[in-house]
C-alpha positions as CSV (number, residue, x, y, z in Angstrom):
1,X,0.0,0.0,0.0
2,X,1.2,3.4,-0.7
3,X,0.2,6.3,2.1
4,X,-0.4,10.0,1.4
5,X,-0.6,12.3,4.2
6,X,-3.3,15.4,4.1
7,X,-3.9,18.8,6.4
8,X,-7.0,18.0,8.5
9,X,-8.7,20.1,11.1
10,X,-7.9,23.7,10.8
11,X,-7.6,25.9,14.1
12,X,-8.8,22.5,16.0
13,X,-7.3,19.0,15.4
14,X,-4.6,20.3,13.1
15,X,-3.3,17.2,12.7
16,X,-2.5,15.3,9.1
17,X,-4.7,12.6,7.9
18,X,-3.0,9.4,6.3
19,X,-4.8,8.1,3.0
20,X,-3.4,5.0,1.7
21,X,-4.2,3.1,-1.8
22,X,-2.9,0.2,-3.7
23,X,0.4,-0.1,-4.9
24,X,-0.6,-0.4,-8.4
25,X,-2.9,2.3,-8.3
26,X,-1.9,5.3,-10.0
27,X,-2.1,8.0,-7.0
28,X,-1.2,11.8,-7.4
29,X,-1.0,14.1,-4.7
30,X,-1.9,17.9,-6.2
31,X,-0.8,20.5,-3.9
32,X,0.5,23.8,-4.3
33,X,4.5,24.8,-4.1
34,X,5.6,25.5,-0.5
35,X,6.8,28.6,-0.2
36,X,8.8,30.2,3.3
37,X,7.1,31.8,5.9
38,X,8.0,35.5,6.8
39,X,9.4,36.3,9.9
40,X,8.0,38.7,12.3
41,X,10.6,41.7,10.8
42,X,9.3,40.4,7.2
43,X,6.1,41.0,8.0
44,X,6.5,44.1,10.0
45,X,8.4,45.8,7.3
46,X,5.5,45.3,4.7
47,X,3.0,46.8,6.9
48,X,5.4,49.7,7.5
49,X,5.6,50.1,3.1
50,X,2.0,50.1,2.3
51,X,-0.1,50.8,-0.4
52,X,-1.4,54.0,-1.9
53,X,-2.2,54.9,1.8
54,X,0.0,56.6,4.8
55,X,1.8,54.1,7.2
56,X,-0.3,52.8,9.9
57,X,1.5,54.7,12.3
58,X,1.3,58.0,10.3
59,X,-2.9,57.6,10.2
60,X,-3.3,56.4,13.9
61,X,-1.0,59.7,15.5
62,X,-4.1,61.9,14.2
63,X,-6.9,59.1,15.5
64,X,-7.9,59.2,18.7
65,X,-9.3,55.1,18.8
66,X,-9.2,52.3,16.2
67,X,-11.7,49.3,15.1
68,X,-9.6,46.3,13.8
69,X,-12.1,44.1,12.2
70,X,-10.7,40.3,11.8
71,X,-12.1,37.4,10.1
72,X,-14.0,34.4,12.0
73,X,-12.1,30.7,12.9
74,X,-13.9,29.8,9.6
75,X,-11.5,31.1,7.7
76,X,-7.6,30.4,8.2
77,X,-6.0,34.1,8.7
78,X,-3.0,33.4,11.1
79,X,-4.5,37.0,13.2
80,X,-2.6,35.7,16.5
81,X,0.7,36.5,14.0
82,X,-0.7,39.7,12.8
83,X,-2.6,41.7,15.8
84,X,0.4,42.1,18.2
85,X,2.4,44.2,15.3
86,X,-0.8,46.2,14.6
87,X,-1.8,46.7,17.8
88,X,1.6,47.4,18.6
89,X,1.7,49.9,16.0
90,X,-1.2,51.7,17.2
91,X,0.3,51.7,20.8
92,X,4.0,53.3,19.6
93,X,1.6,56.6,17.5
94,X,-0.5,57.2,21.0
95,X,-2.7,55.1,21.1
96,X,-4.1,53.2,24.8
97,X,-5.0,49.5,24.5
98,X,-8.6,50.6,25.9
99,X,-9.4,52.3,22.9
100,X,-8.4,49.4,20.5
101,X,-10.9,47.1,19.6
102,X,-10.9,43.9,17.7
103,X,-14.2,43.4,16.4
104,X,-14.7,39.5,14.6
105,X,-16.6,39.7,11.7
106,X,-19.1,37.0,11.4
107,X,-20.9,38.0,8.5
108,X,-24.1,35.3,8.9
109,X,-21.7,32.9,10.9
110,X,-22.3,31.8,14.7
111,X,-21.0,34.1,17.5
112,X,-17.5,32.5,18.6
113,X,-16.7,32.0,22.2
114,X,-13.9,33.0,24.7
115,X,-11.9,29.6,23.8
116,X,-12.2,30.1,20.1
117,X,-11.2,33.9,20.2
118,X,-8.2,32.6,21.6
119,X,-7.5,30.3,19.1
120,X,-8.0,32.9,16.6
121,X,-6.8,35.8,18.1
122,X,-4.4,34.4,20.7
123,X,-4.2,35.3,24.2
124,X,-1.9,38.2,24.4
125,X,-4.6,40.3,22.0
126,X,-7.2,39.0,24.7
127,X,-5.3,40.4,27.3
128,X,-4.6,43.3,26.3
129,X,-7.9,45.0,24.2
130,X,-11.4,44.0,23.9
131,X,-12.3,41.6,21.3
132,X,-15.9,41.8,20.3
133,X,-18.3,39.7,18.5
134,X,-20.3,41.2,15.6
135,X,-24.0,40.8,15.6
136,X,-25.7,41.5,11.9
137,X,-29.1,41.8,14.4
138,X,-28.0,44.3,16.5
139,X,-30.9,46.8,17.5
140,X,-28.1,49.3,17.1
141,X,-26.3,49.2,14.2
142,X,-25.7,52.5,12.2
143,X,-27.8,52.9,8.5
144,X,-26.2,54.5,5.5
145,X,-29.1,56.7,2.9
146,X,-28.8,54.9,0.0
147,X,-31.7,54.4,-3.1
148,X,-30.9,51.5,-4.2
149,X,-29.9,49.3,-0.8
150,X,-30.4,49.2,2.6
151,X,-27.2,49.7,4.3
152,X,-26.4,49.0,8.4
153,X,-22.9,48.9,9.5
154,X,-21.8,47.5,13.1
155,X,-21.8,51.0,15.3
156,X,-18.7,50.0,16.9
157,X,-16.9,50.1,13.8
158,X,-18.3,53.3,12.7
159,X,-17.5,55.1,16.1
160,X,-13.7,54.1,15.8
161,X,-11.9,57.5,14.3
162,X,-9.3,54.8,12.6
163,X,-10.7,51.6,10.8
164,X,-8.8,48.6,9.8
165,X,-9.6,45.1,8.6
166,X,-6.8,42.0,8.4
167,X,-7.9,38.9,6.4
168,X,-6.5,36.1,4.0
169,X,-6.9,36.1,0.1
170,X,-8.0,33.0,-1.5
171,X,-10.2,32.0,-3.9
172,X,-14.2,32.8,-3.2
173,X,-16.8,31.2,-5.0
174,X,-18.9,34.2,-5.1
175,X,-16.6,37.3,-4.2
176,X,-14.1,36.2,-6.1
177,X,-11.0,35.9,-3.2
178,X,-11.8,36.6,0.0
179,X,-9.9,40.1,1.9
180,X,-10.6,43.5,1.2
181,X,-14.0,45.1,1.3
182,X,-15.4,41.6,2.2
183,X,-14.3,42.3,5.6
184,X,-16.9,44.7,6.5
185,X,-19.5,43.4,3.6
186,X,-21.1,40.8,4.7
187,X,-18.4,40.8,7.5
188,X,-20.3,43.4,9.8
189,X,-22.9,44.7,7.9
190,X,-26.7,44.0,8.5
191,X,-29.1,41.3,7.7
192,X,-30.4,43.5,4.8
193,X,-27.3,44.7,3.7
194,X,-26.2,41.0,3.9
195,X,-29.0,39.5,1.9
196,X,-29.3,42.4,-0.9
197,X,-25.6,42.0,-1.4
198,X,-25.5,38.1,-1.4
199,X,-28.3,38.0,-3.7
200,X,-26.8,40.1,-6.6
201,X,-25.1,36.3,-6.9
202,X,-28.2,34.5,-8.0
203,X,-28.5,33.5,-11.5
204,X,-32.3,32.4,-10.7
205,X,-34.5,32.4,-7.5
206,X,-36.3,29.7,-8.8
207,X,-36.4,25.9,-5.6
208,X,-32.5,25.2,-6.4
209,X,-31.5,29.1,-5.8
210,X,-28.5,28.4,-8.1
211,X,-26.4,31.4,-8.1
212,X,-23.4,32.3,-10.6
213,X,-19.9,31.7,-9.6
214,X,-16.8,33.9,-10.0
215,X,-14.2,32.1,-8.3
216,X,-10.9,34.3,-8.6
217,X,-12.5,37.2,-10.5
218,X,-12.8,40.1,-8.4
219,X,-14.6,42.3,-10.4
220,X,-17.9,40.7,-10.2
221,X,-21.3,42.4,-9.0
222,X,-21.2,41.3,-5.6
223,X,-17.3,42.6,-4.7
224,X,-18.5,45.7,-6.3
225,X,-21.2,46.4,-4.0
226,X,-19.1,45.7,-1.2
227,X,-16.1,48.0,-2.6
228,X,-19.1,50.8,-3.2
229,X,-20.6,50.1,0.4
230,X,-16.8,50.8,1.9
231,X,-16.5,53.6,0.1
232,X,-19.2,55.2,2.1
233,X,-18.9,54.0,6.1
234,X,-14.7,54.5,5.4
235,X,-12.1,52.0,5.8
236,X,-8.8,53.6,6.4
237,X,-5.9,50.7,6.1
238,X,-6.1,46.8,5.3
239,X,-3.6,43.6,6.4
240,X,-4.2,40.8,3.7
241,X,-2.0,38.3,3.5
242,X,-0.9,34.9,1.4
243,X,-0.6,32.1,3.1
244,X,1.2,28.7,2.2
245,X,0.2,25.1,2.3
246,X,1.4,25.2,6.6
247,X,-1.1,28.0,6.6
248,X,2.0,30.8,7.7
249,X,2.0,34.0,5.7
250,X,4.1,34.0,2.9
251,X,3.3,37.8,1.9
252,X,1.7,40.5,3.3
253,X,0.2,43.4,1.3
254,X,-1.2,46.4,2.9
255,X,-2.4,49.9,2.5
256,X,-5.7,51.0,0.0
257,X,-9.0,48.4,0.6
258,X,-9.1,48.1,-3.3
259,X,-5.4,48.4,-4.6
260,X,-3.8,46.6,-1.8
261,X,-6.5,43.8,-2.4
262,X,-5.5,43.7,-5.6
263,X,-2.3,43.2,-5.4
264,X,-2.7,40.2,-3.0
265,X,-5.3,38.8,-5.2
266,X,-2.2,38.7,-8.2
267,X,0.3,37.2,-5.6
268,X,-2.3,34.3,-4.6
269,X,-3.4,33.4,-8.1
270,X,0.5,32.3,-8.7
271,X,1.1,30.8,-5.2
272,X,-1.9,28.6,-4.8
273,X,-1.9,28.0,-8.5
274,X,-2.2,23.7,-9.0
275,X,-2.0,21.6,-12.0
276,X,-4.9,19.5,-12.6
277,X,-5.3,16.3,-13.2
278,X,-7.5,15.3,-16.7
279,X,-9.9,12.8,-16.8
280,X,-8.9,10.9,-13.3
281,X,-11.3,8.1,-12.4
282,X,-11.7,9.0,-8.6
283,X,-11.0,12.6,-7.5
284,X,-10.2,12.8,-3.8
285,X,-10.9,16.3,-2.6
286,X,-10.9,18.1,0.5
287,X,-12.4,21.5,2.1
288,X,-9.3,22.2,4.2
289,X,-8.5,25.2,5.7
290,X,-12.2,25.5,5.4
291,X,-13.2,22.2,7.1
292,X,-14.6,23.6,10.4
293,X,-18.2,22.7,9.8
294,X,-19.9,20.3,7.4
295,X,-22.0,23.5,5.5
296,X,-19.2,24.5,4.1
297,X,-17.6,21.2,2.1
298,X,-18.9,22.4,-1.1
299,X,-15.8,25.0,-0.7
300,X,-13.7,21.5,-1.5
301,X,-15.0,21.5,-5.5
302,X,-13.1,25.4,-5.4
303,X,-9.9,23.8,-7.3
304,X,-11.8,22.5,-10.3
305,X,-12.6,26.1,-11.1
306,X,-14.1,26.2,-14.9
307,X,-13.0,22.2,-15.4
308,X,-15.0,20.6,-13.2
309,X,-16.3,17.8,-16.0
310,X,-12.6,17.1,-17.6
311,X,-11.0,16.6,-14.3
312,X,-13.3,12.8,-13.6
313,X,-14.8,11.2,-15.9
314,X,-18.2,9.8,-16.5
315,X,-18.8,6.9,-14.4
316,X,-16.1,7.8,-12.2
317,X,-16.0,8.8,-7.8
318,X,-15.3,11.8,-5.7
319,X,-14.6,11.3,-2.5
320,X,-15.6,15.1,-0.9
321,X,-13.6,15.5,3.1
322,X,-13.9,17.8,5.4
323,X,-13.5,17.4,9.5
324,X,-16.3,19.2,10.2
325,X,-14.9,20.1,13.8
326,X,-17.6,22.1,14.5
327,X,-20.3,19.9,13.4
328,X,-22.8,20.5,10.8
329,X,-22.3,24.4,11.0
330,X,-24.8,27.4,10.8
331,X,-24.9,30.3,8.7
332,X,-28.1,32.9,9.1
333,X,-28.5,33.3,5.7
334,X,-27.1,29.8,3.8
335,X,-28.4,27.5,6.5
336,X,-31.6,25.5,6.4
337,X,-34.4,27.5,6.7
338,X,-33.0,30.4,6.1
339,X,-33.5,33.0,3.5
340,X,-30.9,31.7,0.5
341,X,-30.9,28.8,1.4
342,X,-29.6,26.3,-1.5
343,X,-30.3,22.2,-0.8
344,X,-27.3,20.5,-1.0
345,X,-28.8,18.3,-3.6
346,X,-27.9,21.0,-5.9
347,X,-24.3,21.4,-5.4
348,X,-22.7,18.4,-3.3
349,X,-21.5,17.5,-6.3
350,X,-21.7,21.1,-8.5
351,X,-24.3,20.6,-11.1
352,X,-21.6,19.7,-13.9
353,X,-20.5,16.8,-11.7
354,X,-24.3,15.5,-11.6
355,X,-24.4,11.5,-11.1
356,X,-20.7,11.1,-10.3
357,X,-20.9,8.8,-7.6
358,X,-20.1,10.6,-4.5
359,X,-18.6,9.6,-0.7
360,X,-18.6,12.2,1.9
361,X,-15.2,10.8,4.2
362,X,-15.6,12.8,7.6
363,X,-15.1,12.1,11.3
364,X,-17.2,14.8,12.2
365,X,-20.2,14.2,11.4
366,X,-22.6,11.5,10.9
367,X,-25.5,11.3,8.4
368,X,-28.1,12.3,11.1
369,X,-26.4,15.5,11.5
370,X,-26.3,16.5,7.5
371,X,-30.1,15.6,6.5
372,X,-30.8,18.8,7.3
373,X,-29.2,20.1,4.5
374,X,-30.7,17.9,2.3
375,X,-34.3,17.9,0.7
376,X,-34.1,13.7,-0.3
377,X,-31.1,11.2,1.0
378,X,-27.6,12.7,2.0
379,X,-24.9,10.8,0.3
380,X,-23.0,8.0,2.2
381,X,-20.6,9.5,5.4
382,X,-17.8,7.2,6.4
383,X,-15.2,8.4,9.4
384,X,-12.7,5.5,8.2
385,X,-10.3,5.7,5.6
386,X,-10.2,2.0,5.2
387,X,-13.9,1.5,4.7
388,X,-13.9,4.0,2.2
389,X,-10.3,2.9,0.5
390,X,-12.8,-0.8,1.1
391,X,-15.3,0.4,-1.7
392,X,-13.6,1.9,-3.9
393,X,-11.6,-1.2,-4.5
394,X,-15.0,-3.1,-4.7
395,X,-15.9,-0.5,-7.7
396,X,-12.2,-0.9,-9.6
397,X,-11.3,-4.4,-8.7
398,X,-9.2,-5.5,-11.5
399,X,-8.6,-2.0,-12.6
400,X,-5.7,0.8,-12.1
401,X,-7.7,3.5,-11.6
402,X,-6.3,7.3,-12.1
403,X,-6.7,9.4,-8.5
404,X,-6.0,12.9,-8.1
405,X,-5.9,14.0,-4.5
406,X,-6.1,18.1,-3.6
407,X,-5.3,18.6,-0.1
408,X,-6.8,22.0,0.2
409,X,-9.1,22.0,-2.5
410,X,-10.9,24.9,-1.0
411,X,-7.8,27.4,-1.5
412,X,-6.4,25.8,-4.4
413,X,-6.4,27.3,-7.8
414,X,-6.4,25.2,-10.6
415,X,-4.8,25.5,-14.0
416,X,-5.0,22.2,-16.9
417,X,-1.9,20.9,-18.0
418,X,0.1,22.3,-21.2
419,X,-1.0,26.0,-20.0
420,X,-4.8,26.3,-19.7
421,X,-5.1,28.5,-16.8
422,X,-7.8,28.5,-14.2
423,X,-11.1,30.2,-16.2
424,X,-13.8,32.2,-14.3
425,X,-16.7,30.7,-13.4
C-alpha cells in the first residue's frame, strides 16, 4: 500500500490525515509549491511600506481610537501572527490599548466563544484589548441613505476615528478571493445589507436558488457592491495576507482596501496555482483550511474552477472530506431555513459533476447531523479511511484507476496541463 498524508482540522485537530491506496494504483498528490514563511521583521516591514495609503502609524498619530475588524475561525488568517504588530503599531503613535478594539466579523456565521477567540486571536490580544463579536441583528447598528440598498454597518466600527480590517486572500466562489471590502460586507454589515448584497449572486431564484460563480475574478457584481458600500462608512488601512500550504503567511500586502487587495489577489493566483489532473477516475478532494463545519464542504470543489467535467470522468468517484470540527455548522443566511438557502442536492457534487458517484469521508459528522441540508437522502458518510479505501476497491477491482488528491481543495487554484489556466466561473 502506498500512504499520502493530508492537512486536517484547521484551528482544532490540526493534525494530518494518512490516506493509503494500492500499490498499483496510479495516486497523485496535487498541492501547491511550499513557499517560506516571513518572519516577524518580514512581515513588519511590509506593513510599515503600504499601499497608496500613509503608514499605519502616520494615520493612527491623528486618531484618537481604532476598530480592527478580523475574520472568524472559519477562515484560516493566522490574526494571532498579525494583531500584536498592529496593535503594537497603534500603541507606539499614541494610542491606549482601551481604545483598541478587535471586532470579529461574522458576517451570517455563529458568535464565537472566549476559547475560540483565543485560538483565533491568541491570548496576548485578549489580554490586552477588547475583542468583540459582531452581531448583523443588533438593534443598534448605524444605516447609511442609499436608493438603491439598505445599508447597516456594526456602530462600533463606525465610532472608531481609525478603521482597519486584516484577512486572508483565497479563492471565493462568489466574491471572487476573499480580503478586502469583504471584511466589512457581509463581515459586519446588517441582515439587509447582507441579503441584498448576497443576492446580486443568483443566476435564478427559482427551488435550487442556483447562483453564478466567479471564483478568482474580483470584479464581479457582488465585490462591487461591497467596494461601493466601503466607500461610504470608510475603511482607512487593510492587512491581507498569502498564506502557504502550513497556513503561515508568505506575503503580506497592505495599504488602500481596493489596490492593496489587488495586489494580493495577483500574488495568490500564482502561489496557490495547481496543476490539474485530466480525466482521473476517482478525484479525492478536500475542504481544508475550510473544514470547520460540514455547511461549508462544497468550498472543497473550489480547485476544479471552470473544469470541473474534464477533471473525472463519466462513471467515475469523488470522495468530498472535510472534518467538520464544529459539526454540521450554521450560517443565518445559507443555512436551512434560512432566507438563500440552496439544498445541497444541488451542489454536493456542482451541477456539472451531476451523477458522479459521490462519498462524503468525515469524522465529524454522521448522516443524522447532515439531512438537514438535504431535501431527499444525503450521500454515504464514512469516518474510516479504510472503509472508504474498502469500496472503492470493490468499484475498480481488476482496474488501475487514475486518482488525483487536492489537499486543500478549497484554497487551491487550478490550472490544466500544457498552460490552460484556471477560467472564471
Amino acid at each position: 500500500m502506498k500512504t499520502l498524508e493530508v492537512p486536517w482540522g484547521q484551528w482544532y485537530a490540526k493534525t494530518r490525515k494518512q490516506l493509503s491506496f494500492p500499490d498499483d494504483w496510479d495516486v497523485r498528490l496535487c498541492g501547491i509549491e511550499h513557499r517560506k514563511a516571513l518572519d516577524e521583521g518580514e512581515i513588519t516591514n511590509r506593513i510599515d511600506n503600504p499601499i497608496a495609503v500613509e503608514p499605519l502609524e502616520s494615520l493612527a498619530r491623528r486618531k484618537h481610537c481604532a476598530c480592527i475588524v478580523v475574520d472568524d475561525i472559519s477562515r484560516p488568517t493566522p490574526c494571532g501572527v498579525l494583531l500584536p504588530i498592529i496593535i503594537g503599531k497603534l500603541v507606539s503613535a499614541g494610542m491606549r490599548y482601551e481604545d483598541i478594539t478587535v471586532l470579529i466579523a461574522l458576517g451570517g456565521h455563529r458568535p464565537m466563544t472566549k476559547q475560540e477567540m483565543a485560538l483565533k486571536v491568541g491570548y496576548w490580544t485578549l489580554d490586552h484589548v477588547q475583542v468583540l463579536n459582531h452581531s448583523p441583528h443588533a438593534a443598534d447598528l448605524v444605516s447609511f441613505p442609499d436608493s438603491q440598498q439598505t445599508i447597516k454597518i456594526n456602530r462600533r466600527y463606525m465610532e472608531a476615528s481609525l478603521k482597519i480590517a486584516v484577512g486572508c486572500v483565497v479563492p471565493h466562489t462568489l466574491a471572487g478571493f476573499s480580503g478586502g471590502a469583504k471584511a466589512i460586507i457581509p463581515g459586519i454589515g446588517g441582515m439587509e445589507t447582507l441579503y441584498s448584497n448576497h443576492t446580486l449572486v443568483f443566476a435564478d431564484r427559482s427551488e435550487s436558488m442556483s447562483f453564478k460563480t466567479s471564483t478568482c475574478d474580483p470584479d464581479n457584481a457582488m465585490r462591487k457592491n461591497m467596494e461601493m458600500i466601503v466607500g461610504k462608512v470608510g475603511l482607512d488601512f487593510i492587512v491581507n495576507v498569502v498564506l502557504n500550504d502550513d497556513m503561515q503567511i508568505t506575503e503580506v500586502f497592505a495599504g488602500h482596501f481596493v489596490k492593496a487587495h489587488r495586489a494580493a489577489c495577483e500574488t495568490a493566483m500564482g502561489s496557490l496555482q495547481t496543476t490539474l489532473v485530466n480525466q482521473a477516475d476517482i478525484l479525492v478532494l478536500s475542504a481544508y483550511p475550510k473544514d470547520t463545519e460540514y455547511s461549508q464542504i462544497g468550498t472543497c470543489f473550489a480547485v476544479l474552477g471552470h473544469f470541473k467535467e474534464r477533471c473525472v470522468k463519466p462513471g467515475g468517484t469523488i470522495v468530498a472530506m472535510t472534518a467538520a470540527s464544529e459539526g454540521p455548522g450554521f450560517h443565518s443566511l445559507f443555512g436551512p431555513g434560512m432566507l438563500l438557502f440552496s439544498p445541497h442536492d444541488d451542489n454536493i457534487p456542482p451541477p456539472e459533476l451531476k451523477g458522479i458517484d459521490t462519498i462524503v469521508f468525515s469524522d465529524g459528522v454522521k448522516e443524522v447531523d447532515i439531512r438537514q441540508f438535504y431535501r431527499g437522502s444525503p450521500p454515504v458518510i464514512i469516518s474510516d479511511w479504510q472503509i472508504v479505501l474498502e469500496r472503492l476497491r470493490e468499484k475498480y477491482e481488476g482496474k488501475q484507476p487514475l486518482v488525483a488528491v487536492y489537499p486543500m481543495g478549497a484554497v487551491q487554484i487550478g490550472k490544466m496541463p500544457g498552460g490552460m489556466e484556471h477560467k472564471h466561473d
